[in-house]
N, CA and C atoms as an extended XYZ file, in Angstrom:
462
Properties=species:S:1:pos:R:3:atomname:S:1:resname:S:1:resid:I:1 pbc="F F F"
N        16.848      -23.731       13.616 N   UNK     1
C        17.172      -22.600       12.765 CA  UNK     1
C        15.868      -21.931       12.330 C   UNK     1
N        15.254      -20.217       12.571 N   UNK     2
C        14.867      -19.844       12.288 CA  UNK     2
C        15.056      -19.312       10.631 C   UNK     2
N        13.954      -19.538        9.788 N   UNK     3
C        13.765      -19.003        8.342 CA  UNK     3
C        13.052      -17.782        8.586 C   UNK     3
N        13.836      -16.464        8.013 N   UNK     4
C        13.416      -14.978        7.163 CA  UNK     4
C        12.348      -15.559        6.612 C   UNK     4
N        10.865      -14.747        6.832 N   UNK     5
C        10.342      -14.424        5.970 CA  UNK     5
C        10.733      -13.963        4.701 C   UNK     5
N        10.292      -14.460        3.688 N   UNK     6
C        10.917      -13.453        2.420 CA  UNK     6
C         9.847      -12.815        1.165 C   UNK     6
N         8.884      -13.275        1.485 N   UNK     7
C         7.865      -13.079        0.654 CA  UNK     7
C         6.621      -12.537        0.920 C   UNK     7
N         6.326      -12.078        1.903 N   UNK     8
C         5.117      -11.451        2.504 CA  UNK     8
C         5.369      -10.708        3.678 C   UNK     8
N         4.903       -9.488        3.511 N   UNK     9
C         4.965       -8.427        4.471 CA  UNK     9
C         4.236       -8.402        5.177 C   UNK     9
N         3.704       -8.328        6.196 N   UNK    10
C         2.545       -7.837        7.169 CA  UNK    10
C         2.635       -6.894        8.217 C   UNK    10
N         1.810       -6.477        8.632 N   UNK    11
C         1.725       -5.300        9.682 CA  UNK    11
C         0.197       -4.857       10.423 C   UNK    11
N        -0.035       -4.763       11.316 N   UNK    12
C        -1.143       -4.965       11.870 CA  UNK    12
C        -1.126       -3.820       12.540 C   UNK    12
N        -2.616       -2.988       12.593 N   UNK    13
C        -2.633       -1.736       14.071 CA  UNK    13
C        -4.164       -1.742       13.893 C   UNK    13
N        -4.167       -0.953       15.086 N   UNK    14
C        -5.696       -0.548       15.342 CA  UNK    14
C        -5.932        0.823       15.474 C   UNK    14
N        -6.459        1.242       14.514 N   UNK    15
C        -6.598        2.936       14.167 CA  UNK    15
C        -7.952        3.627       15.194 C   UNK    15
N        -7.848        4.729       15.565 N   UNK    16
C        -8.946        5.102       16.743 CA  UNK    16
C       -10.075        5.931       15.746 C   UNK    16
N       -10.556        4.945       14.683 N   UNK    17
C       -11.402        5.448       14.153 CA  UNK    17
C       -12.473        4.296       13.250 C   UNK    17
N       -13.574        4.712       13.200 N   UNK    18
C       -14.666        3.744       12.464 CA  UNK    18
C       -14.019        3.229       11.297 C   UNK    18
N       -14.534        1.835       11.166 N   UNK    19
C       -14.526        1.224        9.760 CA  UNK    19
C       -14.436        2.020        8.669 C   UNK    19
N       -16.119        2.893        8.413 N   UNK    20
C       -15.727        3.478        7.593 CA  UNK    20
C       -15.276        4.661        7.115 C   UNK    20
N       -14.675        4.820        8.667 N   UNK    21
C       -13.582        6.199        7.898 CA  UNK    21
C       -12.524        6.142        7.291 C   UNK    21
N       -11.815        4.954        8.256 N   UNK    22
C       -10.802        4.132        7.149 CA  UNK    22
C       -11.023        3.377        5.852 C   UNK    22
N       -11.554        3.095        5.872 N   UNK    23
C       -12.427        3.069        4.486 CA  UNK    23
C       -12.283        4.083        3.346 C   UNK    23
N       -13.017        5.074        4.012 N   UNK    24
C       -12.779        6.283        3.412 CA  UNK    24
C       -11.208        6.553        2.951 C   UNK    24
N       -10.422        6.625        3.770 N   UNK    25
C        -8.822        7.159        3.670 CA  UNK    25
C        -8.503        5.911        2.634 C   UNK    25
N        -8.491        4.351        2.333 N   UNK    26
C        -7.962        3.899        1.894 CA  UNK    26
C        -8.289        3.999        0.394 C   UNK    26
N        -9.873        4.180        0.300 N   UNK    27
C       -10.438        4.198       -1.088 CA  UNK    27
C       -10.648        5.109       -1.698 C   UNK    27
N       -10.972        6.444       -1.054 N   UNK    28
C       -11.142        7.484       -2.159 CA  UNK    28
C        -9.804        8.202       -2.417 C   UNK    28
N        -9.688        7.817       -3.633 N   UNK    29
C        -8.119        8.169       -4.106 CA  UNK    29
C        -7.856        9.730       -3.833 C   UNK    29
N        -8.853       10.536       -3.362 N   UNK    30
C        -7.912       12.105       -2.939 CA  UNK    30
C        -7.417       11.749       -1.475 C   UNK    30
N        -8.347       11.173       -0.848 N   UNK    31
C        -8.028       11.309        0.608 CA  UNK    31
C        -6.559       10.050        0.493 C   UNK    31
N        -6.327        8.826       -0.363 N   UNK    32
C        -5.515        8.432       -0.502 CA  UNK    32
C        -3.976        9.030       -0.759 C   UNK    32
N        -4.513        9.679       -1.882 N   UNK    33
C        -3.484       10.733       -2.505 CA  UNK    33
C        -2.746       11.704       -1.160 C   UNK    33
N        -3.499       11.552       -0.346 N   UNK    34
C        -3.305       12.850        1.137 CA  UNK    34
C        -2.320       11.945        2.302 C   UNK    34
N        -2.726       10.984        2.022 N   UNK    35
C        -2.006       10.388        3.377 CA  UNK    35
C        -0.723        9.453        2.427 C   UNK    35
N        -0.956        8.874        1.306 N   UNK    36
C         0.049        8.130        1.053 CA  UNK    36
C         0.927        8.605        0.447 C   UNK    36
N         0.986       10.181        0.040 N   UNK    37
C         2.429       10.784       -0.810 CA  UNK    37
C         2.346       10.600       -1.939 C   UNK    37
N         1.186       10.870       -2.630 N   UNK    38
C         0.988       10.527       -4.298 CA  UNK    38
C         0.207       11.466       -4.749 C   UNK    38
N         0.286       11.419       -6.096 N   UNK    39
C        -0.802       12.286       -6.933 CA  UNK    39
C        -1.224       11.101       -7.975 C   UNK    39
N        -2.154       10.201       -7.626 N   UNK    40
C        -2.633        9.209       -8.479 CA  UNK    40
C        -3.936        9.691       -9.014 C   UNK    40
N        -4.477        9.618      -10.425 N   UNK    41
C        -5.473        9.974      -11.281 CA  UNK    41
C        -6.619        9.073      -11.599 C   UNK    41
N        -7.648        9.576      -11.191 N   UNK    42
C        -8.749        8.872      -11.316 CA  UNK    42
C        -9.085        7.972       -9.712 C   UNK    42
N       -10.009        7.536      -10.517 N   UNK    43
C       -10.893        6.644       -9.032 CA  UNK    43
C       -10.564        5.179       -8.825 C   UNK    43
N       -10.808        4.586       -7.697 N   UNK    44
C        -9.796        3.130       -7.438 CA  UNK    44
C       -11.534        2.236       -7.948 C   UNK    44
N       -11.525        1.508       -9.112 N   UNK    45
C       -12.026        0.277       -9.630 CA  UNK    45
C       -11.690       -0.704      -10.085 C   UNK    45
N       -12.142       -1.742       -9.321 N   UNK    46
C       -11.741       -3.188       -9.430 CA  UNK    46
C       -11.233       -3.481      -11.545 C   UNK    46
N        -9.855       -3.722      -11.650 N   UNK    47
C        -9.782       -4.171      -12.564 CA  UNK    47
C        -9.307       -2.996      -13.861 C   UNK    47
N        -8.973       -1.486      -12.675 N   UNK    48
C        -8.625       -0.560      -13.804 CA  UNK    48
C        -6.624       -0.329      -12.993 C   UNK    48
N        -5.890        0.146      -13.829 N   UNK    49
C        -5.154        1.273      -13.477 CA  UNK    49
C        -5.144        2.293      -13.506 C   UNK    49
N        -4.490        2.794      -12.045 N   UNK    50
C        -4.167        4.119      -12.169 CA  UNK    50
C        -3.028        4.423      -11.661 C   UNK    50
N        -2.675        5.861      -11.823 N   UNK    51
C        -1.303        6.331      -12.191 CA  UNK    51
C        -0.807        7.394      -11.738 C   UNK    51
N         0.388        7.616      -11.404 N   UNK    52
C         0.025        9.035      -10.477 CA  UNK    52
C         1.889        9.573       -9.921 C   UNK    52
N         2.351       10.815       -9.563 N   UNK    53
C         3.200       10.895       -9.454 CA  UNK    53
C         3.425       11.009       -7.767 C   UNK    53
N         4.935       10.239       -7.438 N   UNK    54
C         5.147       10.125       -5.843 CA  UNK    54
C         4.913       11.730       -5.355 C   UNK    54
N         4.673       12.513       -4.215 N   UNK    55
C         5.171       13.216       -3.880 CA  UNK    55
C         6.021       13.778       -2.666 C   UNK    55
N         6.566       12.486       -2.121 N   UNK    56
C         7.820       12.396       -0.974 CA  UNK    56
C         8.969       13.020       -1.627 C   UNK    56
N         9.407       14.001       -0.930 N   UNK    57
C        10.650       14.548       -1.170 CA  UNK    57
C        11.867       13.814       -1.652 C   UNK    57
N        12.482       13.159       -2.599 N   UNK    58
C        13.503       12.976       -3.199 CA  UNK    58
C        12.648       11.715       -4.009 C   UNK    58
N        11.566       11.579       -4.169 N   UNK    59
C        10.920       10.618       -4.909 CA  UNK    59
C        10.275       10.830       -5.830 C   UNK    59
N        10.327       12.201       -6.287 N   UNK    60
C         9.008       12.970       -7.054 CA  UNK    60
C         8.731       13.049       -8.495 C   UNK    60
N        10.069       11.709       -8.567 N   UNK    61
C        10.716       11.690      -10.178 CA  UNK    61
C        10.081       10.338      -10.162 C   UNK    61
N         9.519        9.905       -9.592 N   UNK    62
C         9.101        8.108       -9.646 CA  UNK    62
C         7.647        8.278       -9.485 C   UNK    62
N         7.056        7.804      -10.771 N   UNK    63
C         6.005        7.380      -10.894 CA  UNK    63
C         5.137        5.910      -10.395 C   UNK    63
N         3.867        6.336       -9.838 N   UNK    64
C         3.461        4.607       -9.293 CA  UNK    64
C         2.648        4.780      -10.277 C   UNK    64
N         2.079        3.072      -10.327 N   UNK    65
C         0.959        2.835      -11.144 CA  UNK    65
C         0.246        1.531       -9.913 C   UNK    65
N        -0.877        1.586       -9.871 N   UNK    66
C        -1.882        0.345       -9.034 CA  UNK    66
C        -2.606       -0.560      -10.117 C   UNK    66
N        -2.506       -1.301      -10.097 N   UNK    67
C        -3.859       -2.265      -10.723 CA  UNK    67
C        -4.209       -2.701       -9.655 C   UNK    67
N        -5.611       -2.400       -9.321 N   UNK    68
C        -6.825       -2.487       -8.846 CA  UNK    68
C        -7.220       -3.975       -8.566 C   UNK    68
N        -7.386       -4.620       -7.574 N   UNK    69
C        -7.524       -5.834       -7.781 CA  UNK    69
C        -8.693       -6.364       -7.327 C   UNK    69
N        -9.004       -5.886       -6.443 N   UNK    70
C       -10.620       -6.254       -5.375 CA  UNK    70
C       -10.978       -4.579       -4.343 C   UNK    70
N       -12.281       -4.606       -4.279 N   UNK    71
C       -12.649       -3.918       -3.875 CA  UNK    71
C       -13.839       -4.044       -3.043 C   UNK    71
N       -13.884       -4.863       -1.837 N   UNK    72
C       -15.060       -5.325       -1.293 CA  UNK    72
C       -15.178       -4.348        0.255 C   UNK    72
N       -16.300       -3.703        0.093 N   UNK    73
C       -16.938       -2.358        0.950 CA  UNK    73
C       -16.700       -2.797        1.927 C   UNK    73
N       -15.609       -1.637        2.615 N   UNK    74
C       -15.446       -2.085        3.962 CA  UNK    74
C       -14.553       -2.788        4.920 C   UNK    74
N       -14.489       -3.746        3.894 N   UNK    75
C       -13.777       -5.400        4.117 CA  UNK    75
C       -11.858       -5.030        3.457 C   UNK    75
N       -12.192       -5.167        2.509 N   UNK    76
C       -10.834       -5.643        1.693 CA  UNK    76
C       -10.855       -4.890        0.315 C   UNK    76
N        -9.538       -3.982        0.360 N   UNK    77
C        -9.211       -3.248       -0.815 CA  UNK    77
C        -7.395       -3.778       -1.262 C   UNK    77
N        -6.941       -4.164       -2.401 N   UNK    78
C        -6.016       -4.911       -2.841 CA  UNK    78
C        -5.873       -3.999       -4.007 C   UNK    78
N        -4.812       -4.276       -4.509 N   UNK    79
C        -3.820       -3.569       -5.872 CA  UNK    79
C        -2.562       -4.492       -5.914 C   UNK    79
N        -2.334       -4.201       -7.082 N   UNK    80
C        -1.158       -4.885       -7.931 CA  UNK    80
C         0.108       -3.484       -7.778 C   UNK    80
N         1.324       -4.030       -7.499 N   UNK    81
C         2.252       -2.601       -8.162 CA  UNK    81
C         3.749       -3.397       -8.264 C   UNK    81
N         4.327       -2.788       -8.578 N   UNK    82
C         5.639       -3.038       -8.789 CA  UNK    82
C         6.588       -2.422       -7.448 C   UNK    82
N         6.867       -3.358       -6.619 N   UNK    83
C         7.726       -2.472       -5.448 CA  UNK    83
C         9.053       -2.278       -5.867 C   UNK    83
N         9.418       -1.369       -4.794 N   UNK    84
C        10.376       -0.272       -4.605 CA  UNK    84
C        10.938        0.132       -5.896 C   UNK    84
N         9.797        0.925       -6.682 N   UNK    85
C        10.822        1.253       -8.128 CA  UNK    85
C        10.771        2.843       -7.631 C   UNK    85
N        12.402        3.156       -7.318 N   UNK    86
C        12.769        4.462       -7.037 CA  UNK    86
C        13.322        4.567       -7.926 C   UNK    86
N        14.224        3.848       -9.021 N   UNK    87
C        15.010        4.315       -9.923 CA  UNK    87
C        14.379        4.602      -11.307 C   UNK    87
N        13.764        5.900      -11.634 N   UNK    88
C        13.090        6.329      -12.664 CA  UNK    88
C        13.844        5.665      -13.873 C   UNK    88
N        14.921        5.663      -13.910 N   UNK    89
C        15.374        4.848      -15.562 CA  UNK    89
C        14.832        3.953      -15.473 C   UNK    89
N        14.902        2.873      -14.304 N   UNK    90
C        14.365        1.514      -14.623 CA  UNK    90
C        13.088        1.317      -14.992 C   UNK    90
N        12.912        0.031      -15.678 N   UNK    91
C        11.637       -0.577      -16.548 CA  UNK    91
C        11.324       -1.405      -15.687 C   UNK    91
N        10.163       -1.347      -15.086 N   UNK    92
C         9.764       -2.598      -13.678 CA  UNK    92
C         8.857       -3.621      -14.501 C   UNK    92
N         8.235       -2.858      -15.858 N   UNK    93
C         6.991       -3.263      -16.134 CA  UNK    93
C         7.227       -5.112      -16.985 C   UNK    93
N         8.038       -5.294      -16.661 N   UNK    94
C         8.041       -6.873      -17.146 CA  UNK    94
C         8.456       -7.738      -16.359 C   UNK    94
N         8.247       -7.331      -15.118 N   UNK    95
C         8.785       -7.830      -13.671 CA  UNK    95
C         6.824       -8.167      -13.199 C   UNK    95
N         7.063       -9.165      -12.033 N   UNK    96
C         6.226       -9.281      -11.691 CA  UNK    96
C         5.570       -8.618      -10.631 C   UNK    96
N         4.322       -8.560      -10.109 N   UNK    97
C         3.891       -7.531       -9.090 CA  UNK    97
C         3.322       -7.815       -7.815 C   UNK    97
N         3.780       -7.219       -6.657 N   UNK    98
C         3.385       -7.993       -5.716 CA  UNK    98
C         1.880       -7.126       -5.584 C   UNK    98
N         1.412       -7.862       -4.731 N   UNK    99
C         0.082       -7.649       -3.987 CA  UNK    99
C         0.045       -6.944       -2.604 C   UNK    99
N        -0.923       -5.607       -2.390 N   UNK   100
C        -1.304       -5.541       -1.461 CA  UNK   100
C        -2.518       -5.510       -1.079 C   UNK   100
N        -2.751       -5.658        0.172 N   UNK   101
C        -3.790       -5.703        0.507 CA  UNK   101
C        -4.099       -5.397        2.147 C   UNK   101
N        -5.232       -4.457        2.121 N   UNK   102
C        -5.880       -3.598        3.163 CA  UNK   102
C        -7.078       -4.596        3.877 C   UNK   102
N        -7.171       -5.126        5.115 N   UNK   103
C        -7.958       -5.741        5.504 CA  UNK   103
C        -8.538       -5.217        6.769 C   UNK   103
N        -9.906       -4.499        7.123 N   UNK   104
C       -10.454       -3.815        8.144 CA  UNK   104
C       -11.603       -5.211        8.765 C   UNK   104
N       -11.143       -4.352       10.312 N   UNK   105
C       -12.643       -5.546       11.004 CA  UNK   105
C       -12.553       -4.281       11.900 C   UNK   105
N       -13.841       -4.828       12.428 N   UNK   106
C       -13.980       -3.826       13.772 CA  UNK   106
C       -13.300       -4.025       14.965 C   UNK   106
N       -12.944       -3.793       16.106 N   UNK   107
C       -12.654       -3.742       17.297 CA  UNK   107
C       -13.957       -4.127       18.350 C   UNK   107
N       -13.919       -4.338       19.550 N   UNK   108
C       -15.027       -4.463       20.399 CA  UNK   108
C       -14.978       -2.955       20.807 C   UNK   108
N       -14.323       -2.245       20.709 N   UNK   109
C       -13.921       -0.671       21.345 CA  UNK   109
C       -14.186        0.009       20.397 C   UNK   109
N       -14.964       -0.193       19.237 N   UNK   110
C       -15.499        0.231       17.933 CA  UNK   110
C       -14.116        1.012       17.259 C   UNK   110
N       -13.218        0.790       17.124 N   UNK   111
C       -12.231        0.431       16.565 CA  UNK   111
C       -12.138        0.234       15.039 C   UNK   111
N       -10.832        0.192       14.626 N   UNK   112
C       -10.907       -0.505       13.050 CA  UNK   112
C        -9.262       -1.587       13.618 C   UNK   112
N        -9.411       -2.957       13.216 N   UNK   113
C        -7.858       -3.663       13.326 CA  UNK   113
C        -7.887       -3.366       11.641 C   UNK   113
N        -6.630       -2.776       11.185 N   UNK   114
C        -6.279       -2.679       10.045 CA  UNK   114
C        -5.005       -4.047        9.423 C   UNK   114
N        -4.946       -4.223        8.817 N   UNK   115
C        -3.789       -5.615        8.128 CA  UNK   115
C        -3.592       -5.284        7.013 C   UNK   115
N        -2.310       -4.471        6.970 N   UNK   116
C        -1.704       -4.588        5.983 CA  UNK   116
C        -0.570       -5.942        5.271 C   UNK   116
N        -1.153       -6.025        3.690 N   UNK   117
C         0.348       -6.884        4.076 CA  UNK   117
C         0.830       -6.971        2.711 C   UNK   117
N         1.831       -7.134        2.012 N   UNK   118
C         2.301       -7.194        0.423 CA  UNK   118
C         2.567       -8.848        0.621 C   UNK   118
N         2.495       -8.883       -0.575 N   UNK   119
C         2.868      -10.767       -1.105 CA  UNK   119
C         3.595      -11.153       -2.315 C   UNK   119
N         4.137      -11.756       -2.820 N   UNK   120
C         5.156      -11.961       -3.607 CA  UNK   120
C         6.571      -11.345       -3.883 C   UNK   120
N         7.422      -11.349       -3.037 N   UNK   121
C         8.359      -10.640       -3.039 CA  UNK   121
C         9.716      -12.082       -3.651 C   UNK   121
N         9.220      -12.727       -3.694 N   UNK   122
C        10.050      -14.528       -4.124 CA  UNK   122
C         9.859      -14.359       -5.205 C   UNK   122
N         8.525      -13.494       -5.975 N   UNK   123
C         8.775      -13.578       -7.472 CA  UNK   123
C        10.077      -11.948       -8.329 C   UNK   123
N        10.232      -11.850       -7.000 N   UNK   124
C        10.705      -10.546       -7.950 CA  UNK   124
C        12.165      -10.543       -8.081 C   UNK   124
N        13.036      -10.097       -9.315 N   UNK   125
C        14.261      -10.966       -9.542 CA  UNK   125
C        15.102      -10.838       -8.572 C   UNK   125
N        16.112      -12.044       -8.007 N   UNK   126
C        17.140      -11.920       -7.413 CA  UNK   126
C        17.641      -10.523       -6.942 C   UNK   126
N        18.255       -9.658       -7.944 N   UNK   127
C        19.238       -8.928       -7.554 CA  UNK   127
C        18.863       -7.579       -7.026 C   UNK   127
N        16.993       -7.547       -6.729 N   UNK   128
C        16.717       -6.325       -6.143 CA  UNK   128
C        15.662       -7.129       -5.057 C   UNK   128
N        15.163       -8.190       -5.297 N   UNK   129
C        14.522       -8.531       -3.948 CA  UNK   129
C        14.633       -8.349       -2.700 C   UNK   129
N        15.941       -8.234       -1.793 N   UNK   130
C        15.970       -8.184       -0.705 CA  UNK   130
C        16.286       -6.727       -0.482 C   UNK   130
N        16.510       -5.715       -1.158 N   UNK   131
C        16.111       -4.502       -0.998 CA  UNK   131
C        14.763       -4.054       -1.199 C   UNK   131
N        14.104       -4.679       -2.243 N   UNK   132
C        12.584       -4.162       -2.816 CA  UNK   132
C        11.650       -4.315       -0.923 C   UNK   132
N        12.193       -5.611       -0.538 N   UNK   133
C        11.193       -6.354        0.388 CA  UNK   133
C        11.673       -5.226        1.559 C   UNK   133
N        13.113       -5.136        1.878 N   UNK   134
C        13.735       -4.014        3.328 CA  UNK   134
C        12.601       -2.311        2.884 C   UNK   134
N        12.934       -2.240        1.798 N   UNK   135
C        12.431       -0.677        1.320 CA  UNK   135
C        10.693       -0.412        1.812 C   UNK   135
N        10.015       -1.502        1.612 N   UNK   136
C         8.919       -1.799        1.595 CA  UNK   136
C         8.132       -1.968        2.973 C   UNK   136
N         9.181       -2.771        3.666 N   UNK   137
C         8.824       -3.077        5.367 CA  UNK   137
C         8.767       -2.018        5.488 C   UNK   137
N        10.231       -1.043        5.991 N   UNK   138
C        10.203        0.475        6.232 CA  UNK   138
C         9.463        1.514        5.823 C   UNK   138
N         8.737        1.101        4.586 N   UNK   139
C         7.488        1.984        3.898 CA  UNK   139
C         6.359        1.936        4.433 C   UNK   139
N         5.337        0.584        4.786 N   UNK   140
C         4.572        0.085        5.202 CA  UNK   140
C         4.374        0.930        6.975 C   UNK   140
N         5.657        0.564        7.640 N   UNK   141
C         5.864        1.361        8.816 CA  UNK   141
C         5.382        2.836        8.839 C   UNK   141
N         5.948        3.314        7.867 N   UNK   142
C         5.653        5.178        7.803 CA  UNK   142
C         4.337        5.305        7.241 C   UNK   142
N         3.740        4.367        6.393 N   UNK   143
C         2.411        4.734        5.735 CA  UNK   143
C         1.082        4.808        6.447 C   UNK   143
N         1.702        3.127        8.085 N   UNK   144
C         0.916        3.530        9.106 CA  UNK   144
C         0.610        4.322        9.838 C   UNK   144
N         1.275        5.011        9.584 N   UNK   145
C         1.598        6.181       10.908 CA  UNK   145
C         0.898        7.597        9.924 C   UNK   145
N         1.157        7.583        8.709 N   UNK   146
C         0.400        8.551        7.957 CA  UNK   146
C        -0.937        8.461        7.850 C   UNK   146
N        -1.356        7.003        7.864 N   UNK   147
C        -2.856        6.700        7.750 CA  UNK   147
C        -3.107        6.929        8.842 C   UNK   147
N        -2.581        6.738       10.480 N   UNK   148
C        -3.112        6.973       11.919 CA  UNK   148
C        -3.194        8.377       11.894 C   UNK   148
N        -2.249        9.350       11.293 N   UNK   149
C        -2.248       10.512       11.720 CA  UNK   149
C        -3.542       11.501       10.698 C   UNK   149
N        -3.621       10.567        9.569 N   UNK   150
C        -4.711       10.675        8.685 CA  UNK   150
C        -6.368       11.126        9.303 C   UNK   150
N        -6.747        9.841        9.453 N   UNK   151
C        -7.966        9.151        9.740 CA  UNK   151
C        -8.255        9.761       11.133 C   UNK   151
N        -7.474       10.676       12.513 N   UNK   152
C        -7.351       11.550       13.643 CA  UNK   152
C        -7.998       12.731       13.621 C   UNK   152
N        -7.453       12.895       12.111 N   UNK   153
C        -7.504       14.309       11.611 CA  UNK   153
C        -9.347       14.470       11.753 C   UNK   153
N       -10.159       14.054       10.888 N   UNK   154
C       -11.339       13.985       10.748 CA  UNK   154
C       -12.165       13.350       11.250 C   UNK   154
């Protein structure tokens, strides 16, 4: 008997562009703001939040927030958030938060392998987990493809 993953997302590609251009796209929160569908405020530092409104079409009423978690040049950029909160009434903020995290290496083809992946989805309550985690896969999917079509651009 195969076991579902249930708690960690991953996703892997190789973007046709330098380290640190991706770099660039993941960390400087305008060029972030450009590819990931947000209007988040201020600059990404280890250990701050920031805050910012979605701007995907039927989402624009849902606010994200990141806590900042690591920020090592190049290598590994991580944040804290609360997944899949589409429902603006709801209060996520006493729920726990999963983790993501951005992991770049080079390619031999000077390349970037990118690794995305979220983690804790076992802590988040029962009765929205296995949607938070479906919403999230399918997010992760489109965000790659925004960051590939991103990082092309320039």
């Amino acid at each position: 008997m195969t076991m579902a993953v249930t708690d960690r997302i991953e996703k892997r590609t190789i973007l046709r562009a330098p380290r640190s251009r991706v770099w660039r796209a993941l960390t400087d929160v305008e060029q972030f703001n450009q590819w990931f569908g947000v209007k988040l405020q201020g600059p990404f530092v280890a250990g701050t939040r920031v805050r910012g409104q979605i701007t995907h079409p039927n989402y624009q009423h849902v606010m994200l927030e990141v806590l900042v978690e690591r920020i090592d040049p190049e290598t590994l950029f991580s944040y804290r958030w609360h997944p899949h909160a589409v429902d603006a009434a709801a209060d996520y903020s006493n729920e726990p938060m999963t983790l993501v995290e951005f992991r770049l290496e080079d390619t031999a083809e000077g390349d970037t392998l990118l690794t995305i992946s979220e983690s804790g989805f076992d802590h988040i309550p029962l009765g929205r987990r296995a949607e938070a985690f479906r919403m999230n896969d399918g997010g992760w999917t489109s965000q790659i493809r925004n960051l590939e079509n991103h990082v092309s651009r320039t």
